[in-house]
C-alpha positions in Angstrom: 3.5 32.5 72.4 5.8 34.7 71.6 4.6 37.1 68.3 8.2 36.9 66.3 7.9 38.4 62.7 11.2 39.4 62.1 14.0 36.6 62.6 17.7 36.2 61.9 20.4 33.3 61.7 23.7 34.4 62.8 26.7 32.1 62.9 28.9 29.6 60.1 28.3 27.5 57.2 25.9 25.5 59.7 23.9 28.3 59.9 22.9 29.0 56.5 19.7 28.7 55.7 19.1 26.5 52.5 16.4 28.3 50.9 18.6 31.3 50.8 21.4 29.4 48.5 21.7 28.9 44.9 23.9 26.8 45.1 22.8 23.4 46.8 26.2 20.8 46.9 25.7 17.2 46.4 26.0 17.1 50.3 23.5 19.7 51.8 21.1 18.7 53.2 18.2 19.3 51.9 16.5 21.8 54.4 19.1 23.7 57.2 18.2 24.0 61.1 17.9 27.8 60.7 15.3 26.9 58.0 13.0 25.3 60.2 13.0 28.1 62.9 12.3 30.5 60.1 9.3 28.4 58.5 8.0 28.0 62.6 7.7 31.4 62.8 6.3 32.3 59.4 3.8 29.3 60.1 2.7 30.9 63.4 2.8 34.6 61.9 0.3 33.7 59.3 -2.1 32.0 61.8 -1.9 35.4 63.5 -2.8 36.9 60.1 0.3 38.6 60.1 3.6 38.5 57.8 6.9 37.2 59.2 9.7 37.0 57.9 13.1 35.2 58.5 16.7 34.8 56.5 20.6 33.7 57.4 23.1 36.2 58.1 25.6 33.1 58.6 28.5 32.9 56.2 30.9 30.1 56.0 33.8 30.2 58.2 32.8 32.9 59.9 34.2 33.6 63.2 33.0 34.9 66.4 35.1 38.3 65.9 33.2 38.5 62.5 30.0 37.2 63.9 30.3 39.8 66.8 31.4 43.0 64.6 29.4 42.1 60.8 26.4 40.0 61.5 24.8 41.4 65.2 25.1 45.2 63.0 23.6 43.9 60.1 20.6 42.1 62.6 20.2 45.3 64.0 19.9 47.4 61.1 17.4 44.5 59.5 14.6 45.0 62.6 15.2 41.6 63.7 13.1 40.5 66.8 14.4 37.0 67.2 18.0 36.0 66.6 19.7 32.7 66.9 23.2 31.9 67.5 25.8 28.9 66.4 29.3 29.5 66.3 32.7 29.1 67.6 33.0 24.8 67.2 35.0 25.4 63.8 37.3 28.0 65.2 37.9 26.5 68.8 38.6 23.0 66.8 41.1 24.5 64.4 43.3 27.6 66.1 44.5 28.2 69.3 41.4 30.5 70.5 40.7 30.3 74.2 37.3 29.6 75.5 37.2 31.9 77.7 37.9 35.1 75.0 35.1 33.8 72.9 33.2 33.7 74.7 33.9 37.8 76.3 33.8 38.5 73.0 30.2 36.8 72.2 28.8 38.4 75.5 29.1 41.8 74.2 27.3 40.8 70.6 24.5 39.2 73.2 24.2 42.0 75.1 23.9 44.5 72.1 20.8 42.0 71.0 19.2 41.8 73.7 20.1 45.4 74.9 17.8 46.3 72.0 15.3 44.0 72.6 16.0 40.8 70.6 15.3 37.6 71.5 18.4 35.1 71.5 18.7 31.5 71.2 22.1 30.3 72.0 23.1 27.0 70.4 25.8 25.3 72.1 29.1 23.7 70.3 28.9 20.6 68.2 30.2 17.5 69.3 32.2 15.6 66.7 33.5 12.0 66.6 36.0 11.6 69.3 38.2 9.5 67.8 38.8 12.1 65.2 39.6 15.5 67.7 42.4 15.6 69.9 41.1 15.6 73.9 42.5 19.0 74.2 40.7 20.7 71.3 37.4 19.0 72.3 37.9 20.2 76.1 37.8 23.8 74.5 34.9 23.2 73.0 32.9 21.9 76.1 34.8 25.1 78.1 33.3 27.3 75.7 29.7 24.8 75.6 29.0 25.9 79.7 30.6 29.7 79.0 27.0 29.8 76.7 24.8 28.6 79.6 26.2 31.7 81.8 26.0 34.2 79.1 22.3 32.8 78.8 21.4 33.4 82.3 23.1 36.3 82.3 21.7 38.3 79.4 18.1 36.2 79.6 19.0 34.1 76.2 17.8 30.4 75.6 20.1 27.9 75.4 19.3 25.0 72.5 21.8 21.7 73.4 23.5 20.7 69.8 26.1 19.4 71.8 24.7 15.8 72.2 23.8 15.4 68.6 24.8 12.5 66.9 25.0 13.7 63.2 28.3 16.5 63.8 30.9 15.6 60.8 34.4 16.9 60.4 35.4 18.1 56.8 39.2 17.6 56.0 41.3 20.4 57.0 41.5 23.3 54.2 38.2 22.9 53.2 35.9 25.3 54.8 34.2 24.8 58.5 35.4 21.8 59.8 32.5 20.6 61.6 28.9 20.1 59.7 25.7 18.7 60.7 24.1 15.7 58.0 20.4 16.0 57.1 19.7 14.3 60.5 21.3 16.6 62.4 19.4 19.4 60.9 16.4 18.2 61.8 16.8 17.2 65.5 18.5 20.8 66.1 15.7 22.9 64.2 13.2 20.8 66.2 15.2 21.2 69.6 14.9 25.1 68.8 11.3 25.5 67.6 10.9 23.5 71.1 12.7 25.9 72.8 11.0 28.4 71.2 7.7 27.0 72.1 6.8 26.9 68.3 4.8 24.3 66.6 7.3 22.1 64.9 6.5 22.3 60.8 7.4 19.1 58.9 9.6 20.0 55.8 9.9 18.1 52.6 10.8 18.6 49.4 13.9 21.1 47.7 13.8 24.1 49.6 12.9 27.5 47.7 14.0 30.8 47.4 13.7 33.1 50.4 11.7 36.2 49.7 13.9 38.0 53.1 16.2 40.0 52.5 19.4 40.6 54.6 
């Protein structure tokens, strides 16, 4: 098993980690997927007798330009060991970005991580309603889904599916990331990436609480 102590959440609203806000809404859920990774490897660190820590660099409606340029630095600079990755369903949804630029522009965050000796964890696209997206928007989004596998195997990443979830929402247009994940949705992707992670999954409960991590 793999002795993380230093972790990082990169990526969108989706990507937040819950303990890290002040600011619960009446719709978060109550514990983030990025907050489960994060109490995995804390859980596993302290078995170890060691301290591990682990905090969200995501902010919402971020992009993979911003992602790419603000958040892989800020990783960097923060000693992170492990990093994960969810971003680019919100923007390829929404504008007119091609799947294939993205996902150039990803590589070359990836390949700073992992140039330096992080551990990634790719998560593909969401997957919302398909009544709701037009086909074309939602081809983008599986383009840019199988554009993640290759950067994986390229650059030695892990690849955690989110793509077959159930639980992917759209918000209305003008109000933030379009695409969310419910409480149920949260949990099956933090437990599909502690698995990939091959981490003992950590039941949650409860209102999450302050992180101690800085950024």
């Amino acid at each position: 098993m793999a002795r993380w102590g230093n972790y990082r959440a990169l990526g969108d609203s989706v990507s937040m980690m819950r303990r890290d806000a002040s600011d619960l809404t009446f719709d978060s859920p109550t514990w983030s997927w990025t907050d489960r990774v994060a109490l995995a490897v804390e859980s596993v660190a302290r078995l170890r007798g060691e301290a591990a820590q682990g905090c969200s660099l995501a902010s919402p409606g971020a992009t993979v330009e911003q992602l790419v340029h603000d958040q892989v630095p800020r990783a960097l600079e923060a000693g992170a060991d492990l990093v994960t990755i969810l971003i680019g369903t919100s923007e390829l949804l929404d504008g007119s970005a091609r799947p294939a630029s993205l996902a150039r522009r990803l590589e070359s965050g990836v390949r700073t991580l992992t140039a330096a000796g992080v551990d990634v964890v790719l998560a593909t696209c969401l997957n919302p309603p398909t009544a709701i997206v037009p086909r074309r928007r939602r081809v983008r989004t599986a383009e840019f889904t199988a554009e993640l596998w290759s950067i994986a195997r390229t650059h030695d990443a892990s690849v955690v599916d989110a793509w077959s979830l159930r639980d992917a929402r759209l918000r209305p247009l003008g109000t933030g990331d379009r695409v969310h994940l419910g409480e149920e949705g949260h949990r099956q992707l933090g437990t599909r990436a502690v698995h990939v992670l091959g981490l003992p999954f950590v039941e949650l409960g409860g209102r999450p609480r302050a992180s101690a991590a800085g950024g």
